[in-house]
Backbone as CSV, one residue per row, in Angstrom:
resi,resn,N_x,N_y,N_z,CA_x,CA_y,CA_z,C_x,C_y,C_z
1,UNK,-40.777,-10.381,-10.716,-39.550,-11.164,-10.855,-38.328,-10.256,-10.718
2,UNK,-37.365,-10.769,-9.962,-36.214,-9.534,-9.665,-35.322,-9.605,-10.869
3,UNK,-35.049,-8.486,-11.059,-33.914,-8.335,-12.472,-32.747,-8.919,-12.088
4,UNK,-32.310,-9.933,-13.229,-31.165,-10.201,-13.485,-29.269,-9.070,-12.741
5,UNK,-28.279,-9.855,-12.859,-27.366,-8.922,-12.692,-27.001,-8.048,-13.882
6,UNK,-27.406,-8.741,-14.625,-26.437,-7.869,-15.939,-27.585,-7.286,-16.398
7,UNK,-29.209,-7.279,-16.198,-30.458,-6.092,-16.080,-29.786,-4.918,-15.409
8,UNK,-29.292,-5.241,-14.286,-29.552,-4.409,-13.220,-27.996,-3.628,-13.737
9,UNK,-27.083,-3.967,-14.335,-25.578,-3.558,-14.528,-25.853,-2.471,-15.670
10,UNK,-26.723,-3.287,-16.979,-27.497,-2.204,-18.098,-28.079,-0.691,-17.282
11,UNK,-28.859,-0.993,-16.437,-29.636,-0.087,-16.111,-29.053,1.282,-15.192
12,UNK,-27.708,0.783,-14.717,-26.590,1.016,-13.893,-25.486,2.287,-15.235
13,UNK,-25.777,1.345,-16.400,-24.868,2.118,-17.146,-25.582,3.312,-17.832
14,UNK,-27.191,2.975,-18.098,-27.664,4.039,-18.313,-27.977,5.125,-17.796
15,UNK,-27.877,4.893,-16.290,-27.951,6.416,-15.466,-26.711,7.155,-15.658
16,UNK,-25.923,6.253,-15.906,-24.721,6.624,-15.929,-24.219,7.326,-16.996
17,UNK,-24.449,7.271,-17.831,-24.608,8.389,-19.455,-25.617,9.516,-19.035
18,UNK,-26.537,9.585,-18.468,-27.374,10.464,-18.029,-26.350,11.470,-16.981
19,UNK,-25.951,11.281,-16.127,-25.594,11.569,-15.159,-24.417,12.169,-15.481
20,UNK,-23.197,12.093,-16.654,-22.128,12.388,-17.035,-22.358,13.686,-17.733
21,UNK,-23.521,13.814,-18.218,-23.721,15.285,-18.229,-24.227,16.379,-17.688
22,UNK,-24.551,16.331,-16.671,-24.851,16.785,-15.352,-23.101,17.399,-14.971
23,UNK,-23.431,18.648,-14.400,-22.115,19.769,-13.789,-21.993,20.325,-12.587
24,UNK,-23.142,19.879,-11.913,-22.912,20.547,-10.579,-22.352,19.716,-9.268
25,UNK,-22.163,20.070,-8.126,-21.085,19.463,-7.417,-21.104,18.662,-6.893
26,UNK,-22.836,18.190,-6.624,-23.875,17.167,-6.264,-24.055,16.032,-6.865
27,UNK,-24.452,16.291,-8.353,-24.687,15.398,-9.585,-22.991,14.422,-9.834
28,UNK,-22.327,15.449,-9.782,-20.417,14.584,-9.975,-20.857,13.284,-9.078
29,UNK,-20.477,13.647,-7.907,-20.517,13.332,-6.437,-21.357,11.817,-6.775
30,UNK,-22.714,12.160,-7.204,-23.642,11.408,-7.278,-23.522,10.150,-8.646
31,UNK,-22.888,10.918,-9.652,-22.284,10.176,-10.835,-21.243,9.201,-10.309
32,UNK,-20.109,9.672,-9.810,-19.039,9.029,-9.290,-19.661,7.724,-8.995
33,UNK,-20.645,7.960,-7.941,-20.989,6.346,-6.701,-22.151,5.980,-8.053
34,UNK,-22.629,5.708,-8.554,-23.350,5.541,-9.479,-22.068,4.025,-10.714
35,UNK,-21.142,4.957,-10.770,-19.895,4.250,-12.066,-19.601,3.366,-11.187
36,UNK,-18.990,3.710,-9.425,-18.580,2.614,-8.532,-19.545,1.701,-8.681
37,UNK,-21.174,1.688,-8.944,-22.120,0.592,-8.902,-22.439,-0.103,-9.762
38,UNK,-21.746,-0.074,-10.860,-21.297,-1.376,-12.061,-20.506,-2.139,-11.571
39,UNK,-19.249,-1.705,-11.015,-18.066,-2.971,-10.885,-18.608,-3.618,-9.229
40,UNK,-19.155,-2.757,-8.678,-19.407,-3.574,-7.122,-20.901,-4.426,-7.666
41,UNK,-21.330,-4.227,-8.527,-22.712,-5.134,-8.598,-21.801,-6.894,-9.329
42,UNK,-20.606,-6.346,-9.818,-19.896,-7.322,-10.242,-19.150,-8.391,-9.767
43,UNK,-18.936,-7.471,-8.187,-18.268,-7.690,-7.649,-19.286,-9.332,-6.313
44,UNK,-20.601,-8.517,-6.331,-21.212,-9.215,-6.410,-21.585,-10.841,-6.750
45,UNK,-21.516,-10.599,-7.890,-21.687,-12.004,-8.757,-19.883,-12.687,-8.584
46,UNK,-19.529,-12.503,-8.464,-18.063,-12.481,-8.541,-17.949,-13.608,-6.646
47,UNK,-18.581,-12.711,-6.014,-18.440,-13.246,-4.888,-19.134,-14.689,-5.018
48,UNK,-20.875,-14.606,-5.464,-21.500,-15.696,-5.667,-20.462,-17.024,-5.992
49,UNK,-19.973,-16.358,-7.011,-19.032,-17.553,-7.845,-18.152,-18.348,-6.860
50,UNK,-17.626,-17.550,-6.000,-16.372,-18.110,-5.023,-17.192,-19.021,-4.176
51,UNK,-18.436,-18.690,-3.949,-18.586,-19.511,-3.337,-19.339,-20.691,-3.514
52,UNK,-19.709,-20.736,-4.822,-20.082,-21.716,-5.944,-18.947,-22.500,-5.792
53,UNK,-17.523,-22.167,-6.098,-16.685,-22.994,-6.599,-16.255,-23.157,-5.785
54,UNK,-16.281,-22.821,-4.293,-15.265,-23.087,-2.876,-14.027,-22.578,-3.348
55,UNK,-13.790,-21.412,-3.266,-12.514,-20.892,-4.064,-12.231,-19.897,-2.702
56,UNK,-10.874,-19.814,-2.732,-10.070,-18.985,-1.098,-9.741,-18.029,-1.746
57,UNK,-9.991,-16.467,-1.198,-8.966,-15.483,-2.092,-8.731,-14.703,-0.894
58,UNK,-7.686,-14.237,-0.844,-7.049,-13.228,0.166,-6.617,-11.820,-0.486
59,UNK,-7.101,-10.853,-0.442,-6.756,-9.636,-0.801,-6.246,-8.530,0.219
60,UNK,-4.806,-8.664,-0.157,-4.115,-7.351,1.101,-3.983,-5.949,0.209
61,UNK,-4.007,-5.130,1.051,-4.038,-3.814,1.064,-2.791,-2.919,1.542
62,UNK,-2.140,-2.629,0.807,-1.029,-1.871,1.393,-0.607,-0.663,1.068
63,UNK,0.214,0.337,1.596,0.494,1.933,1.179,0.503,2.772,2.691
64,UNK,1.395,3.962,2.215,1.541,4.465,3.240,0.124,5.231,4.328
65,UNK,0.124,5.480,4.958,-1.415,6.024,5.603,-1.060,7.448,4.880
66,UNK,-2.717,7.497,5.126,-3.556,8.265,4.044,-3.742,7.916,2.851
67,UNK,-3.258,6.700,2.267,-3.335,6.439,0.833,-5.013,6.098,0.660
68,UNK,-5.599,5.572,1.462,-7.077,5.354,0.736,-7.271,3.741,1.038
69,UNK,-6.927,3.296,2.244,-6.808,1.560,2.013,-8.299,1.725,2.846
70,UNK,-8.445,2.006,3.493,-9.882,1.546,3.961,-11.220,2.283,3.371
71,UNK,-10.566,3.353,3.044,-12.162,3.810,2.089,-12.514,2.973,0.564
72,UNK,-11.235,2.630,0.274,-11.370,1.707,-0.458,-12.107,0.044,-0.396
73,UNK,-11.354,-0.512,0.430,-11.940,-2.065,0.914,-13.305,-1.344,1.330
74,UNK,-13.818,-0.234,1.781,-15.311,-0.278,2.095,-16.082,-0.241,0.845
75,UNK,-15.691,0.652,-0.242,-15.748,0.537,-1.198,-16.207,-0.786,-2.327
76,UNK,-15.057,-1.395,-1.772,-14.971,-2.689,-2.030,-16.232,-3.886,-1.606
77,UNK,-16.125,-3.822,-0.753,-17.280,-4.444,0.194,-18.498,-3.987,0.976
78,UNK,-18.950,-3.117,0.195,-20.095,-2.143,0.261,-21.401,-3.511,0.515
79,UNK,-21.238,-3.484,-0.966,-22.561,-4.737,-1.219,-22.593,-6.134,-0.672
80,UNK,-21.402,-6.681,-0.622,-20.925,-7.875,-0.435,-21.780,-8.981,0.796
81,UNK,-22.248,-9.826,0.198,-22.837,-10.912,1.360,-21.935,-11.548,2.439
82,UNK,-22.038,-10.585,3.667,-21.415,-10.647,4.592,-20.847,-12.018,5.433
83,UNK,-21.517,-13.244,4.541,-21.316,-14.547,5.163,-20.050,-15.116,4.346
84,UNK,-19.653,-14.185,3.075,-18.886,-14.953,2.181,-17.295,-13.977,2.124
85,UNK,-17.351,-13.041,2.766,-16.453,-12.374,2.913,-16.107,-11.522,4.192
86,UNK,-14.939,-11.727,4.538,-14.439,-10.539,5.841,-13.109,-9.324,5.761
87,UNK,-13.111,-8.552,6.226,-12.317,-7.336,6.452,-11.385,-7.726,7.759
88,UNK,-10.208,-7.564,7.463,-9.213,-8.136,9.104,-8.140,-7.273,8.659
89,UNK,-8.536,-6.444,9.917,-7.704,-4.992,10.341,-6.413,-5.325,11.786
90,UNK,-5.881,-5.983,12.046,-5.475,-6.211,13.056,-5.142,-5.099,14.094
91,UNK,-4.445,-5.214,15.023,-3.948,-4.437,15.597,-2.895,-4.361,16.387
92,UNK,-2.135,-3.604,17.344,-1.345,-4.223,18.252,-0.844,-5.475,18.591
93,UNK,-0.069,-6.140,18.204,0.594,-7.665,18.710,0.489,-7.976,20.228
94,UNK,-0.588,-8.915,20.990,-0.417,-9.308,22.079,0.857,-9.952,22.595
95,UNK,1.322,-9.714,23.516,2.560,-10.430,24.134,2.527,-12.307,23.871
96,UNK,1.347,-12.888,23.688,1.385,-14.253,23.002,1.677,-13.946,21.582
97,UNK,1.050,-13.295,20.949,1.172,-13.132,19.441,2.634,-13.013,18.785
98,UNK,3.682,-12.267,20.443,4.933,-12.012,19.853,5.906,-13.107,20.203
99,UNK,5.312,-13.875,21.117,5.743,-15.393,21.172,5.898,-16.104,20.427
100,UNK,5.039,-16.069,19.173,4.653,-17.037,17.904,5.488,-16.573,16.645
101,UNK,5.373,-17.097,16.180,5.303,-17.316,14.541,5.434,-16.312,13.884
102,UNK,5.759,-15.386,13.344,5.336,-14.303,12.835,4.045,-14.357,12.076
103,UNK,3.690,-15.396,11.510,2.712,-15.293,10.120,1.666,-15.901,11.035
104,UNK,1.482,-16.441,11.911,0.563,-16.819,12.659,-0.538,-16.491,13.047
105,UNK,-0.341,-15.209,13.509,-1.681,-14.644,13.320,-2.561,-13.725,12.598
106,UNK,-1.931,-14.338,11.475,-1.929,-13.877,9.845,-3.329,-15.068,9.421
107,UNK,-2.762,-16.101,9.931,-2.947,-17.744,9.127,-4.130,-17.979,9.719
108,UNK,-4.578,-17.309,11.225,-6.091,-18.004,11.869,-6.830,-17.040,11.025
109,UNK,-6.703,-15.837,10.206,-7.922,-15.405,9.777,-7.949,-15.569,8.206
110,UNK,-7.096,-16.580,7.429,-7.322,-16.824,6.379,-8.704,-17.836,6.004
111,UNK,-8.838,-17.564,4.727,-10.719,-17.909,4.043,-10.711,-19.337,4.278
112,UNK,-11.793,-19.761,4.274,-12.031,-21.434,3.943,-12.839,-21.173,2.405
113,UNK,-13.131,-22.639,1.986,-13.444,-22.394,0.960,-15.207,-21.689,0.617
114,UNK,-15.012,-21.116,-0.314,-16.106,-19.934,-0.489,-15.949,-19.176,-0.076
115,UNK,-14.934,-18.632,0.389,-14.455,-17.159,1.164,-13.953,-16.090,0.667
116,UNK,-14.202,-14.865,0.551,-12.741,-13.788,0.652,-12.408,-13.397,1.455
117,UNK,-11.238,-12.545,1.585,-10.784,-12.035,2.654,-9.657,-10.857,2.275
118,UNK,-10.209,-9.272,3.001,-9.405,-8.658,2.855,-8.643,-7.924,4.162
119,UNK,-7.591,-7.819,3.804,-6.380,-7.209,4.904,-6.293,-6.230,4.550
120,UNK,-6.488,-5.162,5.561,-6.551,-3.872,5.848,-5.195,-3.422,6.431
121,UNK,-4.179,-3.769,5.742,-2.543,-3.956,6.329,-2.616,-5.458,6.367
122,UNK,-1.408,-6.012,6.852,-1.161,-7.035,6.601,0.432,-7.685,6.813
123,UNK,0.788,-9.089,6.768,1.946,-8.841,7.221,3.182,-8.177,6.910
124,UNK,2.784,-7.366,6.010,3.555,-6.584,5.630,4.187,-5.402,6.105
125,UNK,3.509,-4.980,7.247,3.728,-3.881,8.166,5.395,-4.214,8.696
126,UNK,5.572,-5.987,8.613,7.212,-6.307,8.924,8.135,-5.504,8.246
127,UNK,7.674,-5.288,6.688,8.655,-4.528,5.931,8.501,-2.787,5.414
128,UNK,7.537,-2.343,6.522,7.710,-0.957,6.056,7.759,-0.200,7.227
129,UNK,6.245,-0.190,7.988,5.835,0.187,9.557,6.874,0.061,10.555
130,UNK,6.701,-1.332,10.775,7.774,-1.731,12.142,9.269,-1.170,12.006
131,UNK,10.225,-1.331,10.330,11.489,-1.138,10.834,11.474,0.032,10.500
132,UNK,10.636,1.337,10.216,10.543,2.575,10.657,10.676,3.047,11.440
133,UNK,9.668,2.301,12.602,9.097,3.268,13.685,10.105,1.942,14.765
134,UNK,10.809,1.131,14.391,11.601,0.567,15.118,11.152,-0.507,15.985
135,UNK,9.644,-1.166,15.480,8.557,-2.008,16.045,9.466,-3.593,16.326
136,UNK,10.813,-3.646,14.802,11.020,-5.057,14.902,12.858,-4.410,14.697
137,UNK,13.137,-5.624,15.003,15.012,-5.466,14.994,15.290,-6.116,13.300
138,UNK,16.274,-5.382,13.995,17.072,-5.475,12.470,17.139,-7.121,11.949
139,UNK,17.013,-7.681,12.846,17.545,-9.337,12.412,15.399,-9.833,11.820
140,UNK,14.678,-9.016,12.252,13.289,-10.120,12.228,13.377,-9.185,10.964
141,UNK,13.406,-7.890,10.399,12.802,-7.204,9.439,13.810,-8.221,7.945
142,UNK,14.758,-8.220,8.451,15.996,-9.460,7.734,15.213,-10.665,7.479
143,UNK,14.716,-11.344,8.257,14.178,-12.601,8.095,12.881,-12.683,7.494
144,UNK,12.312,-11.663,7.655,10.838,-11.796,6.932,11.143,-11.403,5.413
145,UNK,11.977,-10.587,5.017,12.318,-10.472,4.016,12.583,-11.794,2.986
146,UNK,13.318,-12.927,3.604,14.326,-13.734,3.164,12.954,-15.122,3.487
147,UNK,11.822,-14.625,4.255,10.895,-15.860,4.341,9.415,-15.879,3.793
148,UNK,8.756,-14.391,3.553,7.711,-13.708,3.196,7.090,-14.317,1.990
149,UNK,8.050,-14.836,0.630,7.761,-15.358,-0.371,7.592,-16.864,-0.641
150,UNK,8.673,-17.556,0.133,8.178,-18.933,0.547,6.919,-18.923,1.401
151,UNK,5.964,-18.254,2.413,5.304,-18.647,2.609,3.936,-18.067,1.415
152,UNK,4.172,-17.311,1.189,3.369,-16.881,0.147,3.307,-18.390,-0.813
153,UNK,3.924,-18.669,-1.316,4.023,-19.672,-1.905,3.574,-20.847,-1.691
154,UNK,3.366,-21.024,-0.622,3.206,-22.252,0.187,1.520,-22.702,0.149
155,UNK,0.674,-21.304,0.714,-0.662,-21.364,0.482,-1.081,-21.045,-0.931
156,UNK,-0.149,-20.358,-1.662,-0.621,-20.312,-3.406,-0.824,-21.876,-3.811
157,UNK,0.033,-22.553,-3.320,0.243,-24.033,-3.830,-1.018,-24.802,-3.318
158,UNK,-1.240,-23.995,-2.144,-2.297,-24.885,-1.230,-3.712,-25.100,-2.093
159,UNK,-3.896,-23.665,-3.059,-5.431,-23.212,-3.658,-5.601,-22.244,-2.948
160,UNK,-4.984,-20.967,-2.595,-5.026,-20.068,-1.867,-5.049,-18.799,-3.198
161,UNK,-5.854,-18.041,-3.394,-5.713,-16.699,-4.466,-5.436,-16.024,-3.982
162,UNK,-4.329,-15.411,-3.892,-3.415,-14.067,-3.313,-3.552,-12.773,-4.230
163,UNK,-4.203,-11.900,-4.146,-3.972,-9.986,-4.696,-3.142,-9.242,-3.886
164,UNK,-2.274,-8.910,-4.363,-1.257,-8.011,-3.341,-1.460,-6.586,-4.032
165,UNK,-1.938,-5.298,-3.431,-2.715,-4.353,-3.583,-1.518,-3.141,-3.051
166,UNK,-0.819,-2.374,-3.609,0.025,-1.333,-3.239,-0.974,-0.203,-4.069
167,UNK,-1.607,0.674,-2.811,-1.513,2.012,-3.325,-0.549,2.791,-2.755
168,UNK,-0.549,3.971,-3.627,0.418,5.086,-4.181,0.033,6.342,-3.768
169,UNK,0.159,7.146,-2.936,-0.133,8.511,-2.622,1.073,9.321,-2.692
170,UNK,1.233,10.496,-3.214,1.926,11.254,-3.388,2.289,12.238,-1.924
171,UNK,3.296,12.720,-1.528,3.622,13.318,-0.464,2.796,14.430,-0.287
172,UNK,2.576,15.366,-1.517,1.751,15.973,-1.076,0.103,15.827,-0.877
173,UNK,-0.538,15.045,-1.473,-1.946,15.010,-1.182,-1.951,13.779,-0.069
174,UNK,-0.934,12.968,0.587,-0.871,12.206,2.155,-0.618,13.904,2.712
175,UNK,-0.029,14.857,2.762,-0.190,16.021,3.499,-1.297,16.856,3.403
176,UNK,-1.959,16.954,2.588,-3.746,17.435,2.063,-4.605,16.605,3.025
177,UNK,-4.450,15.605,3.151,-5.053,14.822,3.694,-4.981,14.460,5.301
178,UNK,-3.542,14.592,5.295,-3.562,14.752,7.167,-4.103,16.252,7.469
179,UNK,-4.102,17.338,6.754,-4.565,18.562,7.719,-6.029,18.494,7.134
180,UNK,-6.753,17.612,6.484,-8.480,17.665,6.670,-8.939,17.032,8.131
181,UNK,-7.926,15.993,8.352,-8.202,15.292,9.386,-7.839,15.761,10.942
182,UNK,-6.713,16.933,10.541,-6.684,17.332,11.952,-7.707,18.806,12.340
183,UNK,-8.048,19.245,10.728,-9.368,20.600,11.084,-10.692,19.531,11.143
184,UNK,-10.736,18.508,10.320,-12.207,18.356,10.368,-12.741,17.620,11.627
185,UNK,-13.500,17.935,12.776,-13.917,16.772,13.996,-14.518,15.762,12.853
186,UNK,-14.820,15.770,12.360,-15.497,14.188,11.864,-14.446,13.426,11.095
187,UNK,-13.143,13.971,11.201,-12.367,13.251,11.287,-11.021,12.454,11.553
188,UNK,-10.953,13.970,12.369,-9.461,14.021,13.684,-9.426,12.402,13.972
189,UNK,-10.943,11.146,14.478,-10.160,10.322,14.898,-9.118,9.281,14.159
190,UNK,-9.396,9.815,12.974,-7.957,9.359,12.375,-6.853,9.699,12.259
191,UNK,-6.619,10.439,12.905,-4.763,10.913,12.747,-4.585,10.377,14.365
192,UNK,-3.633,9.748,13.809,-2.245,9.189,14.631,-1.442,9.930,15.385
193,UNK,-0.830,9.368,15.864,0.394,9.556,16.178,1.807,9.200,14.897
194,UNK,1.390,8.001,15.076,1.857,8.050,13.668,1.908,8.367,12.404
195,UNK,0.989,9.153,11.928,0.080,9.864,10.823,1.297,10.911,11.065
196,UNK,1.111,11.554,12.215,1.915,12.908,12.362,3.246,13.316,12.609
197,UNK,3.911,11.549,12.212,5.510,11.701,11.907,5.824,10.971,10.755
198,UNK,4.382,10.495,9.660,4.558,10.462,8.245,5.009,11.264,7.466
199,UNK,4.878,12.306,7.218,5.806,13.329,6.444,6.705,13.655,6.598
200,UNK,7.268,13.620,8.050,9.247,13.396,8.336,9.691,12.810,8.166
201,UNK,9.142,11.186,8.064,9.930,10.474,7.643,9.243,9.830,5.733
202,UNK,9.384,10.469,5.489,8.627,10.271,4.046,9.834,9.282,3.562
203,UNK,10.993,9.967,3.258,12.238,9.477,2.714,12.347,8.020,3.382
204,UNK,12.341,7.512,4.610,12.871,6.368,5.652,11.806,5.514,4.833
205,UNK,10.413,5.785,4.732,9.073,4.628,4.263,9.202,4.450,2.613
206,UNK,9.923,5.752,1.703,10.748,5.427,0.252,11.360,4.205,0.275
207,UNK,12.258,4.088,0.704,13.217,3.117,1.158,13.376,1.740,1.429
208,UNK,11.708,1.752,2.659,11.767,0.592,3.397,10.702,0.177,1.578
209,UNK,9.785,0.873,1.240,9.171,0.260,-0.146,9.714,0.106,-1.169
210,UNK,10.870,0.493,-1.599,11.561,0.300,-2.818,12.140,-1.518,-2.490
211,UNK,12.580,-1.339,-1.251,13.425,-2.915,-0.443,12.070,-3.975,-0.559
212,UNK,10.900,-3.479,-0.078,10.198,-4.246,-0.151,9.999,-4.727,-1.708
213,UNK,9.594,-3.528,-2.367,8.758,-4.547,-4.275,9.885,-5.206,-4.436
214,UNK,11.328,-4.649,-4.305,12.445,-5.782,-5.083,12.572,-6.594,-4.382
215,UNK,11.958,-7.137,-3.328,12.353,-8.429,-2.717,10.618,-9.210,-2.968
216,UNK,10.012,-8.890,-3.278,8.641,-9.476,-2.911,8.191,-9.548,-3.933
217,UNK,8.168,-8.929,-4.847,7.676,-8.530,-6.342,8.363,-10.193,-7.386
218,UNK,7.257,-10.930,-7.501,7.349,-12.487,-8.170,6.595,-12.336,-9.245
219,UNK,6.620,-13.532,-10.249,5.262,-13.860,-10.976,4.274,-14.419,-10.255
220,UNK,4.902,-15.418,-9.203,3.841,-15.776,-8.516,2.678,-15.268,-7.555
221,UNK,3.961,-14.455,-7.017,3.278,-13.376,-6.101,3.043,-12.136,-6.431
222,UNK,2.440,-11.289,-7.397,3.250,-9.796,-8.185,2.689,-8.512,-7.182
223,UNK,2.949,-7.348,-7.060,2.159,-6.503,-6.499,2.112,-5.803,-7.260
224,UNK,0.654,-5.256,-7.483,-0.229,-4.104,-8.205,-0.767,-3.243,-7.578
225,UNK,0.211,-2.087,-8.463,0.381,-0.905,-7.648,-0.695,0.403,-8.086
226,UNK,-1.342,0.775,-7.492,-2.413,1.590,-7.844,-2.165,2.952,-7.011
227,UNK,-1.873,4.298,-8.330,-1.981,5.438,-7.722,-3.278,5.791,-7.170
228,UNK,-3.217,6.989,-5.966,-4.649,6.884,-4.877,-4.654,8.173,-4.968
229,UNK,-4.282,9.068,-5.833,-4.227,10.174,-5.391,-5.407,11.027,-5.946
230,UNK,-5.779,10.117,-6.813,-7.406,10.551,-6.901,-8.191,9.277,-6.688
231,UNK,-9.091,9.034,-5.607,-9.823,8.267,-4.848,-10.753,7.303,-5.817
232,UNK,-11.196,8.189,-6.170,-12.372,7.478,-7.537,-11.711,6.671,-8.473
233,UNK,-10.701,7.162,-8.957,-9.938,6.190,-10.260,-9.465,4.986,-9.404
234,UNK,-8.633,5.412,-8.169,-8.342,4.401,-7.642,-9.138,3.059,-7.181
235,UNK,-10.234,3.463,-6.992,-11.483,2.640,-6.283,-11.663,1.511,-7.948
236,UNK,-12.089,2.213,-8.986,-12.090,1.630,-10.151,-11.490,0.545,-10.705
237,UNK,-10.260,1.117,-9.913,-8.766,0.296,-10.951,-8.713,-0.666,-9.901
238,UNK,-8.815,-0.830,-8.891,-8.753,-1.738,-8.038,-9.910,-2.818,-8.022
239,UNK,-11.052,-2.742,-8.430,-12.337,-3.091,-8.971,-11.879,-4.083,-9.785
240,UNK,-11.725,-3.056,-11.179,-11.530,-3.986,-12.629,-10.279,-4.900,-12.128
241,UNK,-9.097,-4.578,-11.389,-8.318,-5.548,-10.976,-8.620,-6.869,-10.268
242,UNK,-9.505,-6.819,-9.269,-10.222,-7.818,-8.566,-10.769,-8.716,-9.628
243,UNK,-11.739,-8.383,-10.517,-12.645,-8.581,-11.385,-11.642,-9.432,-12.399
244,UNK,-10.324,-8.748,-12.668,-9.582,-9.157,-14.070,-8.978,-10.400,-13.407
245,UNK,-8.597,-10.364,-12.287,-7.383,-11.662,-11.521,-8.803,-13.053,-11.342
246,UNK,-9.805,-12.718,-10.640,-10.693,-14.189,-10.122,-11.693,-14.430,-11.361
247,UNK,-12.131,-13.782,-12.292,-12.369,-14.064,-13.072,-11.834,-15.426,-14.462
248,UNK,-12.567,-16.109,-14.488,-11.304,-17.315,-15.277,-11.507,-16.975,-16.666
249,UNK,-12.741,-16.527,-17.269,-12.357,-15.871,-18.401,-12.884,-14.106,-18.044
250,UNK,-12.567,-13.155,-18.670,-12.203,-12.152,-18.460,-14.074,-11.695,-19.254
251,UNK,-14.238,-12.474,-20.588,-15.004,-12.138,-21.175,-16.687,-12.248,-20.282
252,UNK,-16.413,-13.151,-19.340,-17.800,-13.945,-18.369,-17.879,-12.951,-17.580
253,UNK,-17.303,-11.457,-17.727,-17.225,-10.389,-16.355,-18.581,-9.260,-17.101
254,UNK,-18.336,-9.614,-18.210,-19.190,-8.428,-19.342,-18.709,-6.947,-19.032
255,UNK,-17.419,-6.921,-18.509,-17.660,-5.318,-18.487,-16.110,-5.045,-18.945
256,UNK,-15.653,-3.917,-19.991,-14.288,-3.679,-20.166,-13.583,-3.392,-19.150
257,UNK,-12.706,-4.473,-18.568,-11.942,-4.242,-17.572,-10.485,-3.778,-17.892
258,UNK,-10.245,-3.223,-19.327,-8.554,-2.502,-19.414,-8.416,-1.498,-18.385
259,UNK,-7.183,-1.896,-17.985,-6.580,-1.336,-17.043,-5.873,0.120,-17.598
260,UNK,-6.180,0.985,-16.303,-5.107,2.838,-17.020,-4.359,2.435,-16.505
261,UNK,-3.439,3.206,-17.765,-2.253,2.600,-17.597,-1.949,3.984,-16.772
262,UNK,-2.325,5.112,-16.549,-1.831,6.330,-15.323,-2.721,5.666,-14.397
263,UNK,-2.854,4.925,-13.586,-3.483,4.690,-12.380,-2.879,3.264,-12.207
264,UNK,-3.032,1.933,-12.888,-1.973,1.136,-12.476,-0.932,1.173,-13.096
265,UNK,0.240,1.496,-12.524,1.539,1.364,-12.672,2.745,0.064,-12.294
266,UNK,3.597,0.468,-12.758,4.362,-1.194,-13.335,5.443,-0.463,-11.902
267,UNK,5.553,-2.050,-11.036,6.268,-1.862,-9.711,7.869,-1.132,-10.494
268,UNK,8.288,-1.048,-11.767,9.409,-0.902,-12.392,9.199,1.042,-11.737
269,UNK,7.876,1.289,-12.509,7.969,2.692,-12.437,8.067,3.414,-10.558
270,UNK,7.204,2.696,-9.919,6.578,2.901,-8.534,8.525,3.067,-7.806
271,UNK,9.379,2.190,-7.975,10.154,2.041,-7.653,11.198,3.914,-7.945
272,UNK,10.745,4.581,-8.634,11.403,5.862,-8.809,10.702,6.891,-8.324
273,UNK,9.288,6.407,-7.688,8.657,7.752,-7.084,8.975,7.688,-5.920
């Protein structure tokens, strides 16, 4: 008979006391993904549920590159039953795409019911990316500003569950992190072009994010901001966050989901780094 989830979550926590005393560089390593396999087995059941209840959730991902958004959502969706959830990374705007709508082709890859769905960026790139690197004019980066929350609103109203996900990387470990990627081949193909005029313009992407939380930052809509600058905590806090928001009672999760308070931070504080 296959063990239960919360068998299998027990059994999860006991390697896990085992394993915390263990010191070598292997055993950490091995501890670490071990702690990640409580909240993703949760994450698990969690999914079941959504799609028990036909419930829509959309989870975006945002922060400057290098912050950790996709090792994370993999993270995230390691285990996950691939019929009940998707990853939508977009890319480049087709010359129809820039014909349309702005949110448009935002809206064909939102969940039906029993779904999640996470954005690997998102339309949010209107208010940080584009009027950086000069992608959108001054009048569309204006308007999305002044329209971003009404539509947010619009599908909240619909039965739509919105997580708005800001991680936090510090200037210097986004610079730790671009020169692993330009020594290491296994993983040069991630640096950009754009990657490699992130640290010149560090100050310009301050800016365009401070404009963004004070214009976007609601009760309805809130963004939770998670420092990334250590990978593991971050992966965690983003976990127990998932876990703490779709959860309807907190207690039906069985696992202490308090939040650090040094890893999520209040958009009040995020706003001075």
């Amino acid at each position: 008979m296959a063990n239960t989830n919360e068998e299998i979550i027990l059994q999860l926590r006991e390697e896990n006391a085992i394993l915390r005393n263990r010191q070598n560089e292997a055993d950490v390593y091995y501890a670490k993904m071990k702690e990640l396999e409580v909240y993703q087995a949760k994450l698990v059941k969690l999914l079941t549920q959504i799609e028990e209840r036909s419930q829509k959730v959309v989870i975006l991902f945002e922060g400057r590159d290098a912050a950790g958004k996709g090792s994370l959502i993999g993270s995230i969706a390691q285990y996950l039953n691939p019929k009940h959830y998707r990853t939508v990374a977009l890319g480049k705007p087709t010359d129809e795409e820039r014909s349309q709508w702005y949110f448009q082709k935002y809206i064909k890859h939102f969940p039906k019911g029993g779904e999640m769905v996470l954005f690997d960026r998102s339309w949010y790139n209107r208010a940080m990316v584009e009027p950086v690197f000069g992608f959108c004019t001054q009048e569309e980066y204006e308007l999305f500003l002044d329209t971003v929350i009404p539509f947010e609103d619009s599908f909240i109203k619909h039965g739509t569950h919105l997580i708005k996900i800001y991680l936090s990387v510090s200037k210097e470990v986004q610079n730790e992190r671009f020169e692993r990627r330009r020594t290491d081949p296994l993983r040069q193909w991630k640096l950009s072009e754009i990657d490699m005029q992130a640290q010149a313009m560090w100050g310009d992407f301050t800016q365009k994010k401070r404009r963004m939380l004070e214009a976007t930052h609601t009760p309805e809509s809130p963004w939770h901001i998670i420092r990334s600058d250590d990978k593991h905590k971050a992966r965690i806090e983003a976990m127990k966050l998932i876990l703490r928001e779709l959860y309807a009672d907190e207690e039906e999760s069985g696992l202490d989901l308090q939040a650090d308070d040094d890893v999520l931070v209040s958009v009040e504080e995020e706003l001075f780094r």
